[in-house]
One Martini backbone bead per residue (centre of mass of N, CA, C, O) as a GRO file, in nm:
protein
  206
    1UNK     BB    1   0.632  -2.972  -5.735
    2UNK     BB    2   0.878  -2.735  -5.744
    3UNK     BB    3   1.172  -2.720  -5.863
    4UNK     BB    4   1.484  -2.595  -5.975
    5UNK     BB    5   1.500  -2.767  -6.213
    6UNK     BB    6   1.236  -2.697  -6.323
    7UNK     BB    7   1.237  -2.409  -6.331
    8UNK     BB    8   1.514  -2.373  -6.503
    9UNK     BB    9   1.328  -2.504  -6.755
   10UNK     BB   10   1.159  -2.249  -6.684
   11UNK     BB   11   1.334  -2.030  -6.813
   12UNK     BB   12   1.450  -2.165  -7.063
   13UNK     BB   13   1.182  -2.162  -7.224
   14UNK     BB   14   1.161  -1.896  -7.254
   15UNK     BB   15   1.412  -1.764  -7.339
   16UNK     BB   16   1.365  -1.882  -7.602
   17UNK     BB   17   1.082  -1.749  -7.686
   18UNK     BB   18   1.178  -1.478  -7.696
   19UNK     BB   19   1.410  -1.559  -7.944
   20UNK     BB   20   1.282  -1.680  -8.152
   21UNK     BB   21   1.207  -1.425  -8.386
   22UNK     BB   22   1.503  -1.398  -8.418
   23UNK     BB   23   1.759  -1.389  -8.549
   24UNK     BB   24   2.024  -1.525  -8.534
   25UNK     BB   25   2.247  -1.305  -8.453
   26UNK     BB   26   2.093  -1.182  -8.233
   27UNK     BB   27   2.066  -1.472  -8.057
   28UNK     BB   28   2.373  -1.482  -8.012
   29UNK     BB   29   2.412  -1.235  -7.880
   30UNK     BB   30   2.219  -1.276  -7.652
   31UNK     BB   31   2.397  -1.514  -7.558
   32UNK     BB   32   2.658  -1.377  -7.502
   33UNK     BB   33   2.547  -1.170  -7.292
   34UNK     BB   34   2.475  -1.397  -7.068
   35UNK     BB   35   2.734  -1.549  -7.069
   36UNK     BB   36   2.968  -1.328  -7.061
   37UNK     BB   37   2.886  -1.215  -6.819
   38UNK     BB   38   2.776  -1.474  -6.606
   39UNK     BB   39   3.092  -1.658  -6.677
   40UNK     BB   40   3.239  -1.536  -6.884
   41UNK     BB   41   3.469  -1.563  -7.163
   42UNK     BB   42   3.678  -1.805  -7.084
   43UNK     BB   43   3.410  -2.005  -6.987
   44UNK     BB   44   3.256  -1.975  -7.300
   45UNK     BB   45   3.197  -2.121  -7.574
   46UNK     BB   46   3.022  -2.157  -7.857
   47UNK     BB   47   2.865  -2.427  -7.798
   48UNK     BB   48   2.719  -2.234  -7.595
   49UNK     BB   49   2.594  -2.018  -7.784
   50UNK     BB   50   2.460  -2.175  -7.963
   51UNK     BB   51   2.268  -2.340  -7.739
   52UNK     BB   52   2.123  -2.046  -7.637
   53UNK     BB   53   2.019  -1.980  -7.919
   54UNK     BB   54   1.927  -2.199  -8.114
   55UNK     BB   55   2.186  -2.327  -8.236
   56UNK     BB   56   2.468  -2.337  -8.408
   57UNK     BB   57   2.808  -2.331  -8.543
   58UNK     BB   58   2.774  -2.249  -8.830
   59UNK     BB   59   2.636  -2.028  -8.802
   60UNK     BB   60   2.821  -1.864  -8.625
   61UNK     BB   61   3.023  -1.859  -8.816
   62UNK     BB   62   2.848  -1.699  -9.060
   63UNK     BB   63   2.888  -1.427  -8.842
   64UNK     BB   64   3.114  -1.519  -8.711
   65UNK     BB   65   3.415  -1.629  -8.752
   66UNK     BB   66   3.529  -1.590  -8.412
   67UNK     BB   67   3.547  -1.615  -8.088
   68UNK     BB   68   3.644  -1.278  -8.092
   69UNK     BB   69   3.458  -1.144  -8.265
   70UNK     BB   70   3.214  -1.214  -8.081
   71UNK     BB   71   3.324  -1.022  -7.856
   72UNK     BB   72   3.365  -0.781  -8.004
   73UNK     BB   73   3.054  -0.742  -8.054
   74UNK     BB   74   2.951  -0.730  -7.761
   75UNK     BB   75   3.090  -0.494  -7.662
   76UNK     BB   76   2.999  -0.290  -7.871
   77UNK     BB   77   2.712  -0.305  -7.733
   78UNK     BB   78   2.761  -0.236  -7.487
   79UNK     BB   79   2.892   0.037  -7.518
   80UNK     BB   80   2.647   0.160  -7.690
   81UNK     BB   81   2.485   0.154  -7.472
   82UNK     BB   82   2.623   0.324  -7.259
   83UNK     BB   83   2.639   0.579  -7.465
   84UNK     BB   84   2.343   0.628  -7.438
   85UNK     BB   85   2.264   0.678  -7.200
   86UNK     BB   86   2.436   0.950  -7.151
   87UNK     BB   87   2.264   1.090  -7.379
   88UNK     BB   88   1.993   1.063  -7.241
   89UNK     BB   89   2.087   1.189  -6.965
   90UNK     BB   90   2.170   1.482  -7.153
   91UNK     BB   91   1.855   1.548  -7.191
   92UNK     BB   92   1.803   1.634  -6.911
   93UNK     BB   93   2.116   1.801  -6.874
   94UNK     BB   94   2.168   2.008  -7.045
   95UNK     BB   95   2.218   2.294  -6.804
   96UNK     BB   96   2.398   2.054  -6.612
   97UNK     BB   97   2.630   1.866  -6.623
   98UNK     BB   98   2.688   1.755  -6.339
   99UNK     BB   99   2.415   1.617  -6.302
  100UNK     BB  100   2.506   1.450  -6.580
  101UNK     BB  101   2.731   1.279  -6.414
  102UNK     BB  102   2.563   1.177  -6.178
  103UNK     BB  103   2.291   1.035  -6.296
  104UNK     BB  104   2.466   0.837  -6.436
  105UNK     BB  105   2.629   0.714  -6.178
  106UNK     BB  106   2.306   0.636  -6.046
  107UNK     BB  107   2.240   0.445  -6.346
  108UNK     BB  108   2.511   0.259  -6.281
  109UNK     BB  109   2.448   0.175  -5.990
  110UNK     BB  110   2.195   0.044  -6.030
  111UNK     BB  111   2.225  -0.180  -6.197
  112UNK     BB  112   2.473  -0.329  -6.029
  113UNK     BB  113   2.261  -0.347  -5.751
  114UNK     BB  114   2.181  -0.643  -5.872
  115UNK     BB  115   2.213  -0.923  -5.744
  116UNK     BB  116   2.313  -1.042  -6.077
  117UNK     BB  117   2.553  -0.855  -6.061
  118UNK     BB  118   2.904  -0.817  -6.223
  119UNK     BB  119   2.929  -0.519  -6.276
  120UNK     BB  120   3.150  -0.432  -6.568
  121UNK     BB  121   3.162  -0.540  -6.839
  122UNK     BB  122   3.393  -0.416  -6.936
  123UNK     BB  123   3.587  -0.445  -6.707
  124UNK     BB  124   3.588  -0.781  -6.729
  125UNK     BB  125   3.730  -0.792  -6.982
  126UNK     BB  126   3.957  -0.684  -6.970
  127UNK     BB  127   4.124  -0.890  -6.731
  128UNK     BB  128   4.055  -1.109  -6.962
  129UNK     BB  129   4.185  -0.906  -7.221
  130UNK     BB  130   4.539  -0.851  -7.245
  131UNK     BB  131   4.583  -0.907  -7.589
  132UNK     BB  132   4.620  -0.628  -7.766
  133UNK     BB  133   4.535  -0.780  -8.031
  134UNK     BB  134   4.230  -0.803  -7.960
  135UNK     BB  135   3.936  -0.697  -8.126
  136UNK     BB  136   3.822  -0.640  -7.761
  137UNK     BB  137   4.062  -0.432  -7.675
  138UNK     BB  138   3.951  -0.166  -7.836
  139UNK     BB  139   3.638  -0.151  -7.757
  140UNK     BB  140   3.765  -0.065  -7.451
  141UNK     BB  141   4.004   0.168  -7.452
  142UNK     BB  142   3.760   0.357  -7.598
  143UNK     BB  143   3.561   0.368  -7.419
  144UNK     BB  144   3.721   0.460  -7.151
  145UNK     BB  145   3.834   0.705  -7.305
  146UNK     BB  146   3.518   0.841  -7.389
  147UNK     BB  147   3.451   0.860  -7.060
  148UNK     BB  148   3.672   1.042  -6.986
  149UNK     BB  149   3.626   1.251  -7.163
  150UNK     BB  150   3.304   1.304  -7.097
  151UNK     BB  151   3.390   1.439  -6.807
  152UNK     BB  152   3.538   1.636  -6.874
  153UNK     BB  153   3.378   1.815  -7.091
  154UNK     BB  154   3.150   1.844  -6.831
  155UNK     BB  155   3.364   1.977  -6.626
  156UNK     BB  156   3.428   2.224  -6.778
  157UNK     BB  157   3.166   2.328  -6.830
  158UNK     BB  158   3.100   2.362  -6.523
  159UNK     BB  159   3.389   2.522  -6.428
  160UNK     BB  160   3.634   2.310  -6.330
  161UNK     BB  161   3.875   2.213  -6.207
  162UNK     BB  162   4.082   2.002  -6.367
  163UNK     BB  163   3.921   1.807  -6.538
  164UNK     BB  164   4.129   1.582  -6.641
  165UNK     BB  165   4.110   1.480  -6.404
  166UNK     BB  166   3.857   1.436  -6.318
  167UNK     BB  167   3.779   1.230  -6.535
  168UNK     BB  168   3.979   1.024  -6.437
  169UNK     BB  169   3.868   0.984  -6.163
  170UNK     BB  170   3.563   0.893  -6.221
  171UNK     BB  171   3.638   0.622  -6.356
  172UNK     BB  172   3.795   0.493  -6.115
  173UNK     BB  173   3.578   0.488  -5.952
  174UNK     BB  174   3.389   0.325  -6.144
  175UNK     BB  175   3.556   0.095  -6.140
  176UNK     BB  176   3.592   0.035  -5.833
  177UNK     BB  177   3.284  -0.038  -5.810
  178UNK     BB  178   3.322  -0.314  -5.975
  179UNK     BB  179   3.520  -0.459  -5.855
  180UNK     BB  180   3.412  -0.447  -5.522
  181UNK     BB  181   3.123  -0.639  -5.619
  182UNK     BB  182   3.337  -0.870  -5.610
  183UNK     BB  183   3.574  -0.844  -5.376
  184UNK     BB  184   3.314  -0.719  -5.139
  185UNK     BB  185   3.021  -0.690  -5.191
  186UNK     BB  186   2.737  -0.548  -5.136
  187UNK     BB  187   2.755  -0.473  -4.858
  188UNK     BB  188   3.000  -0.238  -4.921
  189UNK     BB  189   2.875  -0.005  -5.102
  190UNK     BB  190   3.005   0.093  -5.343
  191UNK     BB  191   2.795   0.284  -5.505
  192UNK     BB  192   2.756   0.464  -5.227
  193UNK     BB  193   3.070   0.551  -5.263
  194UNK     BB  194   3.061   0.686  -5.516
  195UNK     BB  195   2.846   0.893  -5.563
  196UNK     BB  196   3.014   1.038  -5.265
  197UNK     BB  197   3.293   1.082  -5.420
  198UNK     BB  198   3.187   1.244  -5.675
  199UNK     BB  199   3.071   1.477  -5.532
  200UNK     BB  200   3.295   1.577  -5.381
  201UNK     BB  201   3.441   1.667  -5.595
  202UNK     BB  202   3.278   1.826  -5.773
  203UNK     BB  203   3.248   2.029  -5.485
  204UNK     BB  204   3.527   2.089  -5.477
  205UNK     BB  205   3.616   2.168  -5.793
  206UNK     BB  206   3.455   2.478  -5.788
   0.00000   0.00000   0.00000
């Protein structure tokens, strides 16, 4: 019979077989981006992405200097991924803007919809990583900045008004829907308010 035990453990050693072909980097990374995103970045150490990642610490100091650099890593993983996202539903709403704004933030209300998200990893990252000086609160602010830039762009494209206002207002419902997953859970439906409050703006300010 399967108890849940054998189940984490054949789950463990799949995971290992998934990533057993990766060089050492990519498979730290790989373990850094799920328990980081899963447990928080400082309820993590090394020696625990080391061993999810099936290597040792020195490894991974020979590839991340510190426990700083590897979360700086991740991060900018992240926000690559996020910003590849924009792209390519921009190619599908090349002469959409409007339209381009909504698909992305319904693509990312899907993400977010899955019963194991924990909301927005870039914005769980900044309330971790308050420290100006940390070299993952640049890949932060730089991401949140260019998300909100690219909402206005889009937003101006369209001819609406007020364009840097709607950038900015996109930006808060977008976190605030990822916040809310936290702290009022799937329940509250923050997804599909998010959606709601963003059409709402967008067909505002028209």
């Amino acid at each position: 019979m399967s108890t849940r035990k054998t189940r984490a453990a054949a789950r463990k050693t799949t995971a290992i077989a998934d990533t057993a072909d990766l060089p050492p980097r990519a498979r730290i990374l790989k373990a850094a981006h799920e328990l980081f995103y899963g447990q928080g970045i400082r309820g993590v150490g090394v020696e625990a992405v080391a061993a999810a990642a099936d290597t040792n610490k020195m490894t991974l100091y020979r590839h991340f200097t510190s426990k700083d650099e590897l979360v700086a890593a991740y991060l900018r993983d992240v926000a690559a991924e996020l910003e590849s996202s924009w792209d390519r539903i921009g190619m599908q709403h090349a002469d959409d803007p409007r339209g381009h704004i909504l698909a992305w933030l319904k693509d990312m209300g899907r993400q977010m919809e899955r019963p194991e998200s924990r909301g927005c990893p870039i914005t769980n990252a900044a309330i971790e990583l308050p420290d100006a000086t940390h070299p993952g609160r640049q890949v932060i602010e730089e991401h949140k900045r260019g998300m909100r830039r690219r909402f206005a762009e889009n937003a101006k494209r369209a001819g609406l008004k007020r364009a840097e206002m709607i950038g900015e207002q996109l930006l808060l419902l977008l976190d605030g829907a990822g916040v809310s997953l936290q702290t009022i859970g799937h329940e509250s439906r923050p997804i599909a308010t998010l959606i709601r409050h963003a059409e709402w703006l967008l067909e505002r300010e028209s």
